[in-house]
N, C-alpha and C positions, 0 to 999 in steps of 0.2 A: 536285560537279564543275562546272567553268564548259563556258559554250558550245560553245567549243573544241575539250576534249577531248573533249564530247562527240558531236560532230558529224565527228570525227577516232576517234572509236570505232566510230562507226555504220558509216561507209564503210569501215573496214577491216576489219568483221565481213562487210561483202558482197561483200569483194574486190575492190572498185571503185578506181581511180586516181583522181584529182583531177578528171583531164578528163572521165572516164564520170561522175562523179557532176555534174561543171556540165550535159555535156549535158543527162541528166535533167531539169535543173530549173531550165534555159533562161539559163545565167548564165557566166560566164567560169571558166576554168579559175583566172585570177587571182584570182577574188573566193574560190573556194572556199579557194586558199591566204591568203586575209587571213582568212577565219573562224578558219580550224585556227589559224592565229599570234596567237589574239585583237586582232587590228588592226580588226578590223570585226565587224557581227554582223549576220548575215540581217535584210530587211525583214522586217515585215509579209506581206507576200503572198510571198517566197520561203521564210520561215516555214513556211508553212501549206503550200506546195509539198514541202520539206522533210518534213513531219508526213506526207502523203500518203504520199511516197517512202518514209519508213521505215517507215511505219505506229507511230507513237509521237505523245504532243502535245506541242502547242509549250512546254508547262512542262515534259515532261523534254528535251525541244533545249534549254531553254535551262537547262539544270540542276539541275530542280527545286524554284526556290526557295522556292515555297510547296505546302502541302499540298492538294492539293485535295479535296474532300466533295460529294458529290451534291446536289443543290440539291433533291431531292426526298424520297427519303429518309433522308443522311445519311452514308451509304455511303462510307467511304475510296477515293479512286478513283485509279487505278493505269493505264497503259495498256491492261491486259488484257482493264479492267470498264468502261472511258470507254464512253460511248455517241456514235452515229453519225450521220451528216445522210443522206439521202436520197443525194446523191452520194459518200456512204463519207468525207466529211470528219468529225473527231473533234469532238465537242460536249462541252466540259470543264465543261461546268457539271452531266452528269447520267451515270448510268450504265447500264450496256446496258439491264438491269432494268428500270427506270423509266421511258424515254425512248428508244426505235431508229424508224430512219426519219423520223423527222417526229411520231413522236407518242406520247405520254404513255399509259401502259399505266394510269394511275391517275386516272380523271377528277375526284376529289374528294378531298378531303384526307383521309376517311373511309371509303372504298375501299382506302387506304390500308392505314389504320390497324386496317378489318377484316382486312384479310393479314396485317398484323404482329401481331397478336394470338391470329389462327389458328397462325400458327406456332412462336412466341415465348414465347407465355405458358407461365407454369410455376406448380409447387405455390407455388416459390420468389419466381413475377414472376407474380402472379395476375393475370388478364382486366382486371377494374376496375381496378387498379394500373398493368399497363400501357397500357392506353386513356389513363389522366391523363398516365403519361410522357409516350406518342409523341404525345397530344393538344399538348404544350405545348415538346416538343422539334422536332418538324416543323415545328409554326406559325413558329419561329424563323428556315427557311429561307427561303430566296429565292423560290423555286416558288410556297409557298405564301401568301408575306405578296402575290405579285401578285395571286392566285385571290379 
């Protein structure tokens, strides 16, 4: 889906006209008709205004072009599972799990990787097995090549 229709989906799922949805989100009833007609595409900060509004992130407003993955655990992230900033804005790079409010439920990459093993492991994905995995599959993330 581009921009467009998906930003011409959102507001017609809330029953909004053109103009309720500009007021919302502090911008011209015109501008929102050049999104819907793919003639323009939200800033930046009406973006992020937008993601608020519908509660979705700014990768599916803008159509999800790429996939996003938890930068902490790995996790396909979805709007349902994104994780949140302190003021309810969506933070794409982690999922609820992981990362809500402001702060990381997993202070070491090995706090981790005890969870995932506690819950994970099987006859089939034995304890020592999976610790090498998630040892060498996490470290690959973003989260943790910072730490």
């Amino acid at each position: 889906m581009e921009p467009k229709d998906v930003i011409l989906s959102l507001r017609s799922k809330r029953g909004l006209s053109q103009e309720e949805l500009a007021q919302a989100v502090y911008v011209t009833r015109q501008a929102v008709s050049r999104w819907e007609t793919g003639e323009t595409i939200p800033n930046t900060d009406t973006l992020k205004a937008l993601s608020r509004f519908f509660e979705v992130s700014i990768n599916t407003l803008l159509g999800s072009p790429r996939q996003l993955f938890c930068q902490c655990c790995g996790m396909p992230l979805e709007d349902e599972n994104i994780s949140r900033e302190i003021d309810g804005t969506m933070n794409e790079e982690y999922c609820k799990w992981c990362y809500t409010d402001g702060a990381f439920a997993y202070p070491t990459i090995d706090s981790l990787i005890d969870y995932l093993v506690e819950h994970f492991a099987s006859e089939q994905f034995p304890p020592e097995q999976a610790r090498v995995y998630y040892r060498e599959h996490l470290g690959a993330l973003n989260h943790w090549k910072q730490g």
